[in-house]
MIDOSE-1310 file (N, C-alpha, C; in nm, 2 decimals, decimal comma, always signed):
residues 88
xxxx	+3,37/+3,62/-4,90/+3,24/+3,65/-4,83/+3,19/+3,53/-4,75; +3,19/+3,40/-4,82/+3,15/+3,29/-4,70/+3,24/+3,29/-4,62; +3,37/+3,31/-4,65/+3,46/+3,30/-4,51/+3,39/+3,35/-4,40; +3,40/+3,52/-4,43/+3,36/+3,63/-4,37/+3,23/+3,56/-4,26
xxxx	+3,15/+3,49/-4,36/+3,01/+3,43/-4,27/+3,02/+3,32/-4,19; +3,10/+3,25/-4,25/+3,14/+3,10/-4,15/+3,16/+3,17/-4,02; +3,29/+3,29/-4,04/+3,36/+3,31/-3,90/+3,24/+3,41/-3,83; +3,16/+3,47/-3,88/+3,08/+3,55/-3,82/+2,95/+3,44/-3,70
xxxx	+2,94/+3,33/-3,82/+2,86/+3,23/-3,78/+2,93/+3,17/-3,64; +3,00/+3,12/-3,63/+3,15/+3,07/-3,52/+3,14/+3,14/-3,42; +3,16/+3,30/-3,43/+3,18/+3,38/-3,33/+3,05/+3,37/-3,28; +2,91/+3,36/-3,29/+2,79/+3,39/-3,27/+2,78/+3,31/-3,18
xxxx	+2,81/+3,17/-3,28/+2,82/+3,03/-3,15/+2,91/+3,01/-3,07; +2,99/+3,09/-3,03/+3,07/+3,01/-2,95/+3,07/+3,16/-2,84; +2,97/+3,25/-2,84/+2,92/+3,35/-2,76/+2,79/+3,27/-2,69; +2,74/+3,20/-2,78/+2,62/+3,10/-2,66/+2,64/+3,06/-2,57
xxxx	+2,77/+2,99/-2,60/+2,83/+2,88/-2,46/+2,86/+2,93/-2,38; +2,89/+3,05/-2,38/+2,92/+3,10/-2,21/+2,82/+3,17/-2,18; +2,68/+3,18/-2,22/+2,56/+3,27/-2,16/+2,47/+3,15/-2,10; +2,50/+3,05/-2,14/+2,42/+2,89/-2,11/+2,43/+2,88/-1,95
xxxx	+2,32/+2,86/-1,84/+2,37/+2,77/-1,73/+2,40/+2,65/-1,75; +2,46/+2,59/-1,63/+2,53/+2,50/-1,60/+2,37/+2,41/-1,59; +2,40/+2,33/-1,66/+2,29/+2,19/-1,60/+2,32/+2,11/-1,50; +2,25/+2,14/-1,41/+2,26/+2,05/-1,30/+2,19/+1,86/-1,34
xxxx	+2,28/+1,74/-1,30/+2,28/+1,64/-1,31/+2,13/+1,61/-1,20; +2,02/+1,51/-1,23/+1,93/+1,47/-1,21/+1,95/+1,42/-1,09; +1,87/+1,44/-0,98/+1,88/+1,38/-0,84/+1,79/+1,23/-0,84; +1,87/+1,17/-0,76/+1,80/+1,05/-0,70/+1,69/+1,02/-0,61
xxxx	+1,58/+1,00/-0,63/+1,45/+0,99/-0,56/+1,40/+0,88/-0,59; +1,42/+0,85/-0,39/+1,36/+0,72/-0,36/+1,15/+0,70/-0,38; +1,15/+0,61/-0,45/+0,98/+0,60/-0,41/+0,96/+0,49/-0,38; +0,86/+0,50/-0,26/+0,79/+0,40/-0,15/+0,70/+0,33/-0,24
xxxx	+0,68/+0,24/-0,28/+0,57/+0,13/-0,35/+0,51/+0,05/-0,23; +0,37/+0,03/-0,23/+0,32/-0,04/-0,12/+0,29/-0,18/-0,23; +0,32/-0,28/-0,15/+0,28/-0,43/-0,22/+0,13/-0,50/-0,15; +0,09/-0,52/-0,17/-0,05/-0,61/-0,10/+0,00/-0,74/-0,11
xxxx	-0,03/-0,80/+0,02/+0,00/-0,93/+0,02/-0,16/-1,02/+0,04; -0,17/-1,17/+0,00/-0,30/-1,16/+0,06/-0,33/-1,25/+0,16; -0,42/-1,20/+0,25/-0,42/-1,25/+0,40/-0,42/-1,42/+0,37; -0,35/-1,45/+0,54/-0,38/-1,60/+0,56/-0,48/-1,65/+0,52
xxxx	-0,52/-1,78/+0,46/-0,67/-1,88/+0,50/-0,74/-1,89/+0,61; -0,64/-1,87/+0,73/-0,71/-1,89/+0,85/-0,77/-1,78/+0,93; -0,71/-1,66/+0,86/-0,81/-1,54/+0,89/-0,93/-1,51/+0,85; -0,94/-1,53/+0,71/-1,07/-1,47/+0,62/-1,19/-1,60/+0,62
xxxx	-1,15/-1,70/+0,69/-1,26/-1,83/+0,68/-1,38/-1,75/+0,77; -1,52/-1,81/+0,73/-1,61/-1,75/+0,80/-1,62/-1,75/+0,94; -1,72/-1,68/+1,05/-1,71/-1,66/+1,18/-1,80/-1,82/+1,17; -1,78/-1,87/+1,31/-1,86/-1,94/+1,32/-2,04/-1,93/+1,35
xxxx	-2,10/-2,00/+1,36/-2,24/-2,03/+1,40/-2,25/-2,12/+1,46; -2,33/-2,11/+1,60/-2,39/-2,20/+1,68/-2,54/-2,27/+1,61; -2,57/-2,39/+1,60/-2,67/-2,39/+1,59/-2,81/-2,42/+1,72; -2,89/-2,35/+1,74/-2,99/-2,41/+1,85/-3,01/-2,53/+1,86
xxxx	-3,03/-2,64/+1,93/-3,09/-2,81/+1,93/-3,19/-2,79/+2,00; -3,29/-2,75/+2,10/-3,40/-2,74/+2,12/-3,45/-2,61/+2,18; -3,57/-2,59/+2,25/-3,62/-2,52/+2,32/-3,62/-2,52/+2,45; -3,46/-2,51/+2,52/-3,53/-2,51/+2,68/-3,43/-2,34/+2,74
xxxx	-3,41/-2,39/+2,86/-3,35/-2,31/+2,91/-3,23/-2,29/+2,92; -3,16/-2,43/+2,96/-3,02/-2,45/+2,93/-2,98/-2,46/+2,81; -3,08/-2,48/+2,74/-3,00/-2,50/+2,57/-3,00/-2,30/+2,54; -3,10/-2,21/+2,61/-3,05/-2,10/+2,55/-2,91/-2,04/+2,63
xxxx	-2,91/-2,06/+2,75/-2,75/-2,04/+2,77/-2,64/-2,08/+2,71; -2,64/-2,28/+2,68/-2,53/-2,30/+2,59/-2,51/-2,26/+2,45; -2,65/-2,17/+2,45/-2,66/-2,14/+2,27/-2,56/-1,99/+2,29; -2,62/-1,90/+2,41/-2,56/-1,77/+2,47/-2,42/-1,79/+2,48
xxxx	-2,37/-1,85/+2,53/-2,23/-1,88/+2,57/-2,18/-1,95/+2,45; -2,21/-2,03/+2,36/-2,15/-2,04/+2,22/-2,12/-1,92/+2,13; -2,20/-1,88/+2,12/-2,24/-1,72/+2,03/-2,17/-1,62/+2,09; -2,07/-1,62/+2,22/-2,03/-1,51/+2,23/-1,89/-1,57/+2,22
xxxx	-1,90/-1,72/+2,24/-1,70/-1,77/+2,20/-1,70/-1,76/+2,06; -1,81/-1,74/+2,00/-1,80/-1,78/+1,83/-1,80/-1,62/+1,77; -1,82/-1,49/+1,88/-1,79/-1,40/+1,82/-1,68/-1,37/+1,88; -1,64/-1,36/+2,01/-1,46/-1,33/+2,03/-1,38/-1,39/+1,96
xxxx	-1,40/-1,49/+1,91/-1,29/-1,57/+1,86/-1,31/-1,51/+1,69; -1,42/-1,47/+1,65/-1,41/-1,38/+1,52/-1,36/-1,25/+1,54; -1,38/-1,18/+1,62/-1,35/-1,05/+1,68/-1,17/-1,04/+1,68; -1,10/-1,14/+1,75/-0,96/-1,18/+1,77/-0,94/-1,17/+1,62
xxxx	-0,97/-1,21/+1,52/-0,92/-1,27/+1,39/-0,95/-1,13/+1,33; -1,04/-1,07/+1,32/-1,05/-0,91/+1,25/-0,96/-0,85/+1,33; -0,93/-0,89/+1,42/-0,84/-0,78/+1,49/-0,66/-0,78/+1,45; -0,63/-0,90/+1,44/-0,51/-0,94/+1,33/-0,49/-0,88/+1,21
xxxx	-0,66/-0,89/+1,10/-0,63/-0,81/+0,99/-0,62/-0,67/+1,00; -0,70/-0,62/+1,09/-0,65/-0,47/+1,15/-0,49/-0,45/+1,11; -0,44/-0,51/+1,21/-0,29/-0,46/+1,23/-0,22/-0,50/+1,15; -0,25/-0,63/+1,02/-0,23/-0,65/+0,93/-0,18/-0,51/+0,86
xxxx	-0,30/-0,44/+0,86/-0,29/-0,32/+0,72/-0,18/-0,23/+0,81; -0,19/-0,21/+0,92/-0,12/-0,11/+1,01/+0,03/-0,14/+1,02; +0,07/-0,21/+0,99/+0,21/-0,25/+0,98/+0,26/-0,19/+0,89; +0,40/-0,07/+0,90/+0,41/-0,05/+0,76/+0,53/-0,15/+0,68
């Protein structure tokens, strides 16, 4: 009688194996990691400031004409870290 059952057991299992799909092997997938790097010193230092020396006329032009080299030249530097991040 155990015979009987072993082999009944046997035949059962070895009817699984061929009703089973085939397992397909795991594909390889690339993933993109972004790294932060962190900006130069000479980008992130503050913009400059003009300071006023007196009250006349010419001092508000050379103050006018400071204040706008002291903002292009900050303007140029944010404009770097722009394209900093745009780079892939």
């Amino acid at each position: 009688m155990r015979c009987l059952a072993l082999t009944l057991l046997l035949l059962v299992l070895a009817a699984c194996r061929g009703t089973c799909p085939d397992i397909k092997p795991p594909e390889i997938v690339e993933v993109v990691v972004e790294r932060y790097v962190p900006l130069p010193a000479d980008l992130t230092r503050p913009c400059g400031d003009t300071a006023k020396r007196n009250n006349t006329v010419s001092e508000a032009v050379r103050l006018a004409n400071a204040r706008k080299a002291d903002r292009d030249e900050c303007n140029a530097r944010m404009t770097q870290i722009r394209e900093l991040g745009e780079s892939p």
